[in-house]
C-alpha positions in Angstrom: -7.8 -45.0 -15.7 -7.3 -48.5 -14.4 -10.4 -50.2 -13.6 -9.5 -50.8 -10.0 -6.5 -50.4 -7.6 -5.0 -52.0 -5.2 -5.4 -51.3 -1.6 -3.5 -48.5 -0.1 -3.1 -46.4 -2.8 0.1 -44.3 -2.9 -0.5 -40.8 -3.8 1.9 -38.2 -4.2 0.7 -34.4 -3.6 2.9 -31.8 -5.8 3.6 -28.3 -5.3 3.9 -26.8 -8.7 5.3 -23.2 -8.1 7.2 -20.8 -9.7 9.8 -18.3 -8.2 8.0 -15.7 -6.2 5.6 -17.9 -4.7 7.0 -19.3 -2.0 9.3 -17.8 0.5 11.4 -20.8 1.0 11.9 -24.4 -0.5 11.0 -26.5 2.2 7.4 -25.0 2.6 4.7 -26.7 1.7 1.0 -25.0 0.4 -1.3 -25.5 3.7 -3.8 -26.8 1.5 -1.8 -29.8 0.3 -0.6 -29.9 4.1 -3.7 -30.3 5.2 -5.2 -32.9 3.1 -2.1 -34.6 3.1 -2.0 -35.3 7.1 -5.3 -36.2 6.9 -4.8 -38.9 4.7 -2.1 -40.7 6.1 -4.1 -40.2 9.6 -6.4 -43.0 7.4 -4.0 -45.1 6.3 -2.8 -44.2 3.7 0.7 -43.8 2.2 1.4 -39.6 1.2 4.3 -38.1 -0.5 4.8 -34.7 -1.0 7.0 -33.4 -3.7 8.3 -29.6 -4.2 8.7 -28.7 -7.8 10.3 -25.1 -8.5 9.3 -24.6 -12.3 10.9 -21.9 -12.8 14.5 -23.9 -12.3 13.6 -25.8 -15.9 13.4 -29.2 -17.6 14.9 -30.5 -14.4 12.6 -29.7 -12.0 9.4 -31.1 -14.4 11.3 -34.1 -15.0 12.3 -34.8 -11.3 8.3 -34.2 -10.9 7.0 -36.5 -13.2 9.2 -39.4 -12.1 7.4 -39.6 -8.5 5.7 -43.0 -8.6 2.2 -43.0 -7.1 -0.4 -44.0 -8.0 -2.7 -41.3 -7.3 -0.9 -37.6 -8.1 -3.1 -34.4 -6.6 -2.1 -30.8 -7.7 -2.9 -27.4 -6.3 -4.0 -25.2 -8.9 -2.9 -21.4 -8.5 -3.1 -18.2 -10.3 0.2 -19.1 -12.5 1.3 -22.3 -12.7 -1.6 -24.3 -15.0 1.2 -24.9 -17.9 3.9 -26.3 -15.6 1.3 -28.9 -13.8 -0.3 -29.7 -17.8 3.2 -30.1 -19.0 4.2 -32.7 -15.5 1.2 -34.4 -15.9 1.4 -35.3 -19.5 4.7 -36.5 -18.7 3.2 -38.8 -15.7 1.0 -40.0 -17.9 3.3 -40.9 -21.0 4.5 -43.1 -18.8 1.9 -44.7 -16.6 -1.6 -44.1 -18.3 -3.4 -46.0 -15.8 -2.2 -42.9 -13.1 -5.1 -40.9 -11.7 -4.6 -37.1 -11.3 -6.7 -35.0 -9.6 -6.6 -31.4 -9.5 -7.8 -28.6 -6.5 -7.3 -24.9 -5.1 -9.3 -22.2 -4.4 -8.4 -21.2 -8.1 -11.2 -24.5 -9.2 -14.0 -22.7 -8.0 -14.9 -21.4 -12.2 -13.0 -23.4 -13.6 -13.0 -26.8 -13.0 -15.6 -28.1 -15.3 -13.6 -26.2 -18.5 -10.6 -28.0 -17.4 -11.7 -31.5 -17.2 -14.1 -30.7 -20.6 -10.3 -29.5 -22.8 -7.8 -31.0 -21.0 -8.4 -34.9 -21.0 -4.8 -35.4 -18.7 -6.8 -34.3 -15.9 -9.6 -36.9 -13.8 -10.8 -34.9 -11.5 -11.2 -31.9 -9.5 -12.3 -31.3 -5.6 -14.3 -27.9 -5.2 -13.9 -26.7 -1.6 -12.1 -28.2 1.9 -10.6 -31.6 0.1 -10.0 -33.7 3.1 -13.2 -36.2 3.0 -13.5 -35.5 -0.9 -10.2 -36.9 -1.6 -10.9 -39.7 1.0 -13.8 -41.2 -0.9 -12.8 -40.6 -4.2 -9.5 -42.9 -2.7 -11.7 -45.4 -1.5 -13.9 -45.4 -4.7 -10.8 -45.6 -7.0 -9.9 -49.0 -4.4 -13.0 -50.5 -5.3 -12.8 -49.5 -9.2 -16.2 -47.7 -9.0 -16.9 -46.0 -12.3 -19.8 -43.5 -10.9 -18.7 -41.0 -8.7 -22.3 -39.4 -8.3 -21.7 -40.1 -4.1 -18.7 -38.2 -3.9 -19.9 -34.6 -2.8 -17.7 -32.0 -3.8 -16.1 -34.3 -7.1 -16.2 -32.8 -10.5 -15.2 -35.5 -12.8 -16.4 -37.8 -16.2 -19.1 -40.1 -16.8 -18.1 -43.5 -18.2 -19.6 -41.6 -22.0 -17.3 -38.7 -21.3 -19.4 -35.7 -19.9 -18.0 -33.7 -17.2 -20.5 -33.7 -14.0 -20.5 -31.1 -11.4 -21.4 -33.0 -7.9 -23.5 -31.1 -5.4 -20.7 -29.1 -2.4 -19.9 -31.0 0.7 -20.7 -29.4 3.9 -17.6 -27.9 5.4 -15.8 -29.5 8.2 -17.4 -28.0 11.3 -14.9 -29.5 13.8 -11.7 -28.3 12.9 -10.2 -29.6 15.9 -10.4 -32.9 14.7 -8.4 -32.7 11.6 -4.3 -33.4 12.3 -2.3 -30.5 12.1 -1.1 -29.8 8.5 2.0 -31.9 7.4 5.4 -30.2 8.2 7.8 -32.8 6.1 10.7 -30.7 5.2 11.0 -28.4 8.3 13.9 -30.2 9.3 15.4 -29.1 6.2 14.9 -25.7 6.8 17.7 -23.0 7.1 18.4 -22.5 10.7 20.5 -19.7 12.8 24.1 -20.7 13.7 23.9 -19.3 16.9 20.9 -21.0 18.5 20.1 -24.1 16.0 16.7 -22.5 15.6 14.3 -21.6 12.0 14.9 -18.7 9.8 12.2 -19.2 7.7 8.3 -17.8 8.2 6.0 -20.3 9.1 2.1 -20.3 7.7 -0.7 -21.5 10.4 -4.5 -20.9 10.2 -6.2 -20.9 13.4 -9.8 -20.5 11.4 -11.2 -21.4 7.9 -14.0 -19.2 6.4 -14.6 -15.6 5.9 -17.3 -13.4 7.5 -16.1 -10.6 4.9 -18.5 -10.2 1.5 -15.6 -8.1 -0.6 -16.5 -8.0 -4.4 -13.1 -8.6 -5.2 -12.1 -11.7 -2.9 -11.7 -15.5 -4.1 -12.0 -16.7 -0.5 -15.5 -16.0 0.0 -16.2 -17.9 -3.4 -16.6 -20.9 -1.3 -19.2 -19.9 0.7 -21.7 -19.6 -2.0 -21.3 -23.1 -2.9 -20.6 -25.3 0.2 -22.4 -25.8 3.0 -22.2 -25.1 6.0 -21.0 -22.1 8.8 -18.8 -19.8 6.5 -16.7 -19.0 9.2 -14.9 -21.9 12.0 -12.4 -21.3 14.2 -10.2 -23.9 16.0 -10.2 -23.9 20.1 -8.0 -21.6 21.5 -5.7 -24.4 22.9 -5.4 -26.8 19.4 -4.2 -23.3 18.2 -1.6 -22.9 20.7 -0.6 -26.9 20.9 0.4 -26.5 16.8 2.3 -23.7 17.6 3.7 -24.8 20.8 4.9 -28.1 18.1 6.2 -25.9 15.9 8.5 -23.6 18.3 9.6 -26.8 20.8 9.9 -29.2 18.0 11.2 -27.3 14.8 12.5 -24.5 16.5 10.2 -22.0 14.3 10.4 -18.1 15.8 8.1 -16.7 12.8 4.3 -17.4 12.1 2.6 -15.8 9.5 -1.4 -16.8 10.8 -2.7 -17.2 7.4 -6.8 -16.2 8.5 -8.9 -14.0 6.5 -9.1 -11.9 9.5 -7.6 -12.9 13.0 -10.5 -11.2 15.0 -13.2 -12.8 13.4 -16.4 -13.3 13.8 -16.6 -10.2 15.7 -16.9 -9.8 19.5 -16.4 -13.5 19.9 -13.5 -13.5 17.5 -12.0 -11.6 19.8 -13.0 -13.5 22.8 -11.2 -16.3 21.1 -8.1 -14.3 20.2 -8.1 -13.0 23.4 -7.7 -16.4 25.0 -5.1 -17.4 22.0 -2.7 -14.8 22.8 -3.6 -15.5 27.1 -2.7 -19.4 26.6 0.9 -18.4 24.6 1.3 -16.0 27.7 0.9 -18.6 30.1 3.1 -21.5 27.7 5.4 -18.6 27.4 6.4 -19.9 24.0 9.0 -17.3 21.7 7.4 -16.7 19.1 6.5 -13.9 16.7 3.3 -13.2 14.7 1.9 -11.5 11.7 -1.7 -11.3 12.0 -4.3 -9.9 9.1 -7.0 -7.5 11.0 -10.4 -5.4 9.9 -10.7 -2.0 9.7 -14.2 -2.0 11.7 -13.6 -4.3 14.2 -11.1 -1.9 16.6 -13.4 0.2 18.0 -12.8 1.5 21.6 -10.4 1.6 24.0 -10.8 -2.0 25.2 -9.9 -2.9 21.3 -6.8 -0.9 22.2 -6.3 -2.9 25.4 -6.4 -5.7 23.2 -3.8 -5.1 20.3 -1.4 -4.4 23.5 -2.5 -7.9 24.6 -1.8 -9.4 21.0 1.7 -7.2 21.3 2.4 -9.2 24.6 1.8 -12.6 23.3 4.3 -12.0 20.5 2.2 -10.4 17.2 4.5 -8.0 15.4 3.6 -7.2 12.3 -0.7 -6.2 11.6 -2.2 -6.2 8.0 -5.4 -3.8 8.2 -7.5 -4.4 5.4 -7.8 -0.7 4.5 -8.2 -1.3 0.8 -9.7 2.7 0.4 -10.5 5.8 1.8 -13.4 6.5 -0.9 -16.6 5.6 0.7 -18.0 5.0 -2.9 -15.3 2.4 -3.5 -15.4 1.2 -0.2 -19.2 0.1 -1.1 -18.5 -1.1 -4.8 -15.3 -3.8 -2.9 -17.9 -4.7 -0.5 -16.1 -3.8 2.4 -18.3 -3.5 6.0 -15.8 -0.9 7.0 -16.8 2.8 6.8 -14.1 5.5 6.4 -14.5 6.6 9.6 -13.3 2.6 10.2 -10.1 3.0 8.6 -9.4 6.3 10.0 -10.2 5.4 13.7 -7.8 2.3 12.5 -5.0 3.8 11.6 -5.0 6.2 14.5 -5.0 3.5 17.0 -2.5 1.4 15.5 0.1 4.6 15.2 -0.7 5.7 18.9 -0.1 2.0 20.0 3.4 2.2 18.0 3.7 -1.8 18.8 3.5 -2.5 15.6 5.2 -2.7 11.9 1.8 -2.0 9.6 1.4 -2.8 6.5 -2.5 -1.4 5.0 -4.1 -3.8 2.6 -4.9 -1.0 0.1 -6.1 -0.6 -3.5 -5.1 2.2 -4.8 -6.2 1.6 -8.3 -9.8 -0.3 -9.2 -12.3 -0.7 -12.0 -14.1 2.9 -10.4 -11.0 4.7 -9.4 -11.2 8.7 -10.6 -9.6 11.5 -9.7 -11.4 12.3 -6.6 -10.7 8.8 -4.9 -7.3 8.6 -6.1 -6.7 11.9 -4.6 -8.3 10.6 -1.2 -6.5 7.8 -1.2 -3.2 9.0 -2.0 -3.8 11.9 0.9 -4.6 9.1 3.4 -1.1 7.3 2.6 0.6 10.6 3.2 -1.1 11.0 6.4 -0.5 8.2 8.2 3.9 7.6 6.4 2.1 4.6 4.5 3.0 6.2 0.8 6.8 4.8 1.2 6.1 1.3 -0.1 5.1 0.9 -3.8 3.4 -2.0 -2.7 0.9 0.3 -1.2 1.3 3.3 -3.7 1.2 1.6 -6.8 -1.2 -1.6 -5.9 -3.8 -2.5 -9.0 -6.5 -4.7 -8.3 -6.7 -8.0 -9.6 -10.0 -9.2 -10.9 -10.9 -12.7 -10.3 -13.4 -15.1 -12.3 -16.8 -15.6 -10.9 -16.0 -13.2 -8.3 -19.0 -10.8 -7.5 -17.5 -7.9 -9.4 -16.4 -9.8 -11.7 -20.2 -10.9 -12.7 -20.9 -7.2 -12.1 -18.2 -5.8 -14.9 -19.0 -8.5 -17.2 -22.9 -7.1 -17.2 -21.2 -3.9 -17.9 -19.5 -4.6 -20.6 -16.1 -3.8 -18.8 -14.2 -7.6 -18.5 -11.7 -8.5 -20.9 -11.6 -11.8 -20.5 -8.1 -13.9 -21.4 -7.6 -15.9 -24.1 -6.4 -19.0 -22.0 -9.4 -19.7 -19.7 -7.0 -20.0 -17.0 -5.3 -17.0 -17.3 -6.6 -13.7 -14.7 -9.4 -11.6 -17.1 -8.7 -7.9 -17.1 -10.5 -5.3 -17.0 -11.5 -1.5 -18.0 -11.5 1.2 -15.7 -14.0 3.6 -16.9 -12.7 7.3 -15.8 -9.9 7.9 -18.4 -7.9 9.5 -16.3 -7.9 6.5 -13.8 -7.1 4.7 -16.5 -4.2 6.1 -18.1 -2.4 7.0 -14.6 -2.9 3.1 -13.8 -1.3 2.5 -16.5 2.1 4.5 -15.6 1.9 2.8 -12.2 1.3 -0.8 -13.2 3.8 -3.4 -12.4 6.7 -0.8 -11.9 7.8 -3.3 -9.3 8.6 -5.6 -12.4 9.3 -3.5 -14.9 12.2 -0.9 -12.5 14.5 -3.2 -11.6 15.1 -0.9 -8.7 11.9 -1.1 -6.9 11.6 -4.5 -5.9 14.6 -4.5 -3.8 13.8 -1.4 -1.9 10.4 -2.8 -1.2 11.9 -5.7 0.3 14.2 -4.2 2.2 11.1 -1.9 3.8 9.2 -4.6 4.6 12.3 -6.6 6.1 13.2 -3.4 8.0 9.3 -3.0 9.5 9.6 -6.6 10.5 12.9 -6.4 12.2 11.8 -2.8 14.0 8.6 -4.5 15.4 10.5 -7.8 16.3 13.0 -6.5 18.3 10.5 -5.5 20.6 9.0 -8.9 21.1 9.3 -10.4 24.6 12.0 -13.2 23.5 14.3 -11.0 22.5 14.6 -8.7 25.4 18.4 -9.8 26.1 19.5 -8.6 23.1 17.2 -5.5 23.3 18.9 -4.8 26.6 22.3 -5.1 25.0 21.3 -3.1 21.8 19.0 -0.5 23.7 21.1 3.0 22.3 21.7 0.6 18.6 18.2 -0.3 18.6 17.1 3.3 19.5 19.0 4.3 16.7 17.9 2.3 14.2 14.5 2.7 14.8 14.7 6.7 14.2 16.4 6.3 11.3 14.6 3.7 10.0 11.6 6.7 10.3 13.1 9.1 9.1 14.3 7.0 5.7 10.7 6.1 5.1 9.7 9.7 5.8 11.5 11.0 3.5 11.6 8.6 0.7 7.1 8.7 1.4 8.0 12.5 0.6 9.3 11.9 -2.6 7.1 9.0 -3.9 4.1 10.8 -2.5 5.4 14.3 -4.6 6.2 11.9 -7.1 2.9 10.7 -7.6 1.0 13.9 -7.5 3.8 14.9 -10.4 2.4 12.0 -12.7 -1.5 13.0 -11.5 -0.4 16.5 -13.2 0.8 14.9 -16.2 -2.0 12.7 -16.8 -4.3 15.3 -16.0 -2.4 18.2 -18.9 -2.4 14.9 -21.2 1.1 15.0 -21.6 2.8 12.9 -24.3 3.8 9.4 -23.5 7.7 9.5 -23.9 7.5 12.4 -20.8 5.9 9.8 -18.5 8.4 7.6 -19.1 11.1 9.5 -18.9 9.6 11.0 -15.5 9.3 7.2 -14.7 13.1 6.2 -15.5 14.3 9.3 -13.4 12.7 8.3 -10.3 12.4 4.5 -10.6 15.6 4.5 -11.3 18.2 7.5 -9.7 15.9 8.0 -6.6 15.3 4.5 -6.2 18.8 3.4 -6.7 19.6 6.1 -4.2 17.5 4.5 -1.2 18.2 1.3 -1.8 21.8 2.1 -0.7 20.3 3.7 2.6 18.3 0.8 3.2 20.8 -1.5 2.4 23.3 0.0 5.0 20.8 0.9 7.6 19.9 -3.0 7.8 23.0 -4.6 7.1 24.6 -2.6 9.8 22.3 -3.6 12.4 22.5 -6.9 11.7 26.3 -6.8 11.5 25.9 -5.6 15.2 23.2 -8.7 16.4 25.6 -11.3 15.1 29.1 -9.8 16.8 26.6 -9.4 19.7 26.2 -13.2 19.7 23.0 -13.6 19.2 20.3 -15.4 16.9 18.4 -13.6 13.8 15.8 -16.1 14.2 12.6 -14.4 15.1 13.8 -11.3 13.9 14.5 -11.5 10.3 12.1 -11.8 7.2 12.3 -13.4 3.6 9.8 -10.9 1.4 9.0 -11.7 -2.0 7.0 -11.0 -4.5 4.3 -12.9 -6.3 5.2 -14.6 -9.4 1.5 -12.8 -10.7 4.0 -9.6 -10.3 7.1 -11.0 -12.0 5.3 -12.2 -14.5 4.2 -8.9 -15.6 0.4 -9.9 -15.7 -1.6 -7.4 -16.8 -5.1 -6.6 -14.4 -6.3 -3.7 -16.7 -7.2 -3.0 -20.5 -3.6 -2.6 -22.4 -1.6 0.5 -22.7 -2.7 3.1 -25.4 
């Protein structure tokens, strides 16, 4: 590094991703967002640039020729090699370029990085806004110890990597800018009515009340300090979104919190007066909220989600995760059972809704018993026709609570890249082996992951339709809708039918100890006829209806959604001891 810069540094903030995760090119991590506004709310001069790795030597190169002087990267679950491989270009040609690292992926890893991989100066553990700030204001005045800069992993002057203590968390979030929005007027918009096709990320909180085992989120809140949970005012909520729907013309919000309600009865309070203040702005917009399990307890909860309906929430993500009060307890979750039953009962009596459970349907302690449970409470509730659901194998995460917990076991396999996701072993064999069947099938059938996105777009456009904006075309589409909706149903119904039979067929398998080559081959047959099958339902069931919205003359906006799936998925990573 140079001994000192100029001032008004430039810096340049890159989103290194690679197809899968992101649903469209002009959006921008709300992390990077975030710090990014806030920055040039001091003064200073912020580029963002989008790199898609997985578009090749193009995309790097286009990357590494961003002049700045300061380049920040957003460390995920996937993308480590791209970022090394940009930044040792940017360095090639500038050596006197600082680059700085962050992500809720940093957390474990931060000090390894900067001790083996020398392209890297520093790293930012936690909410980067002020951390970034003084290290930009250091850098101006060529400082050398960094000891003041809370939150800053980075090198000594002799080369050892120091850890500084955690800033406090930003207690007032109402007085950071909203997040940067710099290629929304790129976006793809609707024909008909000028107006976004894309989902749109917001958090109206930061923090989770939540202590799950498994969760990266809550990481954080062991090491900074401060309230683990804030939410913004009701109104700075509403005046983003009210900017983003009068501005950019955005009809879809995916509200990125841990939990929507939280921090219990006063979360709700709060989401109460959210929804009441979009009411009264009458703004068109459309919502996909994430929800807890214990939180929805009586019938004024119920008087609520018809609220949240009202104000324009569509589509609810209950963090089920189980059924198995034993598993429920190892994950950490506060909600009982009884919780997700009471749940899910509400929600389908409410029908407002498309709902999509959070669920783990294999983990480190799954056995018979739970998987049985689990698989029973997907069939109950018409959850079991999304793989997604069906087939979803927890990921373990470093430093995590059960992470620590496994390692004391004896049960973590941990990666031979440190940055790479450990895996792990699930003890009961028969767990074990039928995880192992149902691993990643949305990778490895090349079926499955278009029916699952064609589910989930379905649910989405179900629930939409009935959002207030779009009560014109409802009216217009009333017997179409009608329609669509019952058959939509009765697809899922009966393709929940056969993956639920299906699944109970492998369970019988696993359990008789079949030979491997029969599992397969049972896995071919229906990954691939039955799936291929549906898919051709789906496909015609939505293409039809949107056929009819467009001759109809109206927008898709706020009613159609881009699903995709993880690059962690398309890469095939692998979350449990290899196949045997």
């Amino acid at each position: 590094m140079a001994d000192g810069f100029r001032q008004g540094l430039r810096v340049a903030l890159m989103n290194v991703v690679l197809e899968g995760d992101y649903q469209y090119e002009q959006e921008l991590p709300l992390g990077l967002a975030h710090v990014g506004a806030f920055l040039r709310k001091k003064g200073y001069s912020v580029v963002f640039q989008q790199c898609f790795a997985s578009g090749g030597p193009a995309q790097i190169n286009a990357a590494a020729a961003v002049e700045a002087d300061v380049y920040g990267f957003q460390l995920n679950m996937v993308n480590f090699q791209p970022v090394q491989m940009i930044v040792q270009m940017i360095k090639s040609r500038k050596p006197q370029a600082v680059t700085v690292l962050g992500g809720p992926f940093l957390v474990s890893l931060s000090q390894d990085i900067l001790k083996n991989e020398p392209l890297f100066d520093f790293a930012v553990i936690g909410e980067g806004e002020y951390t970034l700030l003084e290290l930009l204001q250091a850098l101006e005045k060529g400082e050398k110890e960094f000891r003041h800069c809370l939150g800053l992993v980075w090198r000594d002057p002799e080369g050892r990597v120091i850890q500084n203590d955690m800033r406090e968390m930003v207690a007032d979030l109402d007085s950071l800018p909203f997040p940067a929005r710099d290629f929304l007027e790129e976006a793809k918009r609707d024909p008909v009515d000028n107006t976004i096709l894309e989902s749109i990320r917001m958090v109206t909180s930061r923090g989770c009340v939540g202590q799950c085992s498994f969760c990266c989120v809550n990481l954080y809140n062991k090491v900074q300090k401060g309230k683990i949970w804030r939410g913004r005012s009701p109104h700075h909520v509403v005046d983003e979104l009210e900017t983003l729907a009068r501005v950019y013309q955005a009809r879809v919000f995916n509200f990125a919190d841990s939990s929507f309600e939280d921090p219990g009865e006063v979360g709700k309070r709060r989401s109460r007066d959210i929804c009441e203040e979009i009411l009264r702005r009458q703004l068109p917009v459309s919502m996909k909220i994430y929800l807890r399990c214990e939180t929805m307890k009586s019938s004024a909860d119920s008087e609520l989600l018809r609220l949240y309906k009202r104000a324009g929430i569509d589509v609810v993500i209950p963090g089920v995760e189980s059924v198995a009060e034993e598993e429920l307890k190892f994950y950490g979750k506060r909600a009982t059972v009884e919780d997700n039953y009471r749940t899910a009962r509400m929600l389908r009596e409410l029908d407002l809704f498309f709902v999509f459970p959070g669920f783990i349907m294999f983990g480190p302690n799954s056995t018979e018993e739970t998987i049985r449970r689990n698989i029973e409470f997907l069939r109950e509730f018409d959850y079991d026709y999304n793989l997604m659901t069906v087939a979803n194998v927890l990921s373990l995460f470093r430093e995590s609570r059960m992470y620590k917990q496994l390692k004391s076991e004896g049960r973590v396999i941990d990666s031979k890249h440190y940055w790479e996701l450990p895996k792990y072993k699930i003890k009961d064999p028969f767990a074990r082996r039928l995880s192992q069947h149902w691993e990643n099938t949305l990778v490895r059938y090349p079926d499955t992951g278009p029916v699952n996105k064609l589910q989930v777009n379905l649910g989405n456009l179900v629930a939409r339709m009935s959002n207030p904006m779009h009560a014109r075309l409802l009216e217009a589409l009333s017997d179409e809708y009608l329609e669509l909706k019952t058959q939509y149903r009765e697809l899922n119904s009966a393709f929940g039918t056969y993956q639920s039979s299906y699944f109970q067929h492998t369970m019988a398998l696993v359990k008789r100890d079949c030979p491997g080559e029969i599992l397969d081959a049972a896995g071919q047959e229906f990954f691939g006829s039955t799936y291929r099958r549906y898919r051709q339902l789906y496909e015609q069931l939505y293409e039809h209806f949107l056929a009819r919205v467009r001759s109809a003359g109206f927008s898709l906006s706020g009613l159609v959604f881009k699903h995709f799936t993880s690059a962690i998925m398309i890469e095939n990573t692998e979350r449990i001891e290899k196949r045997v």
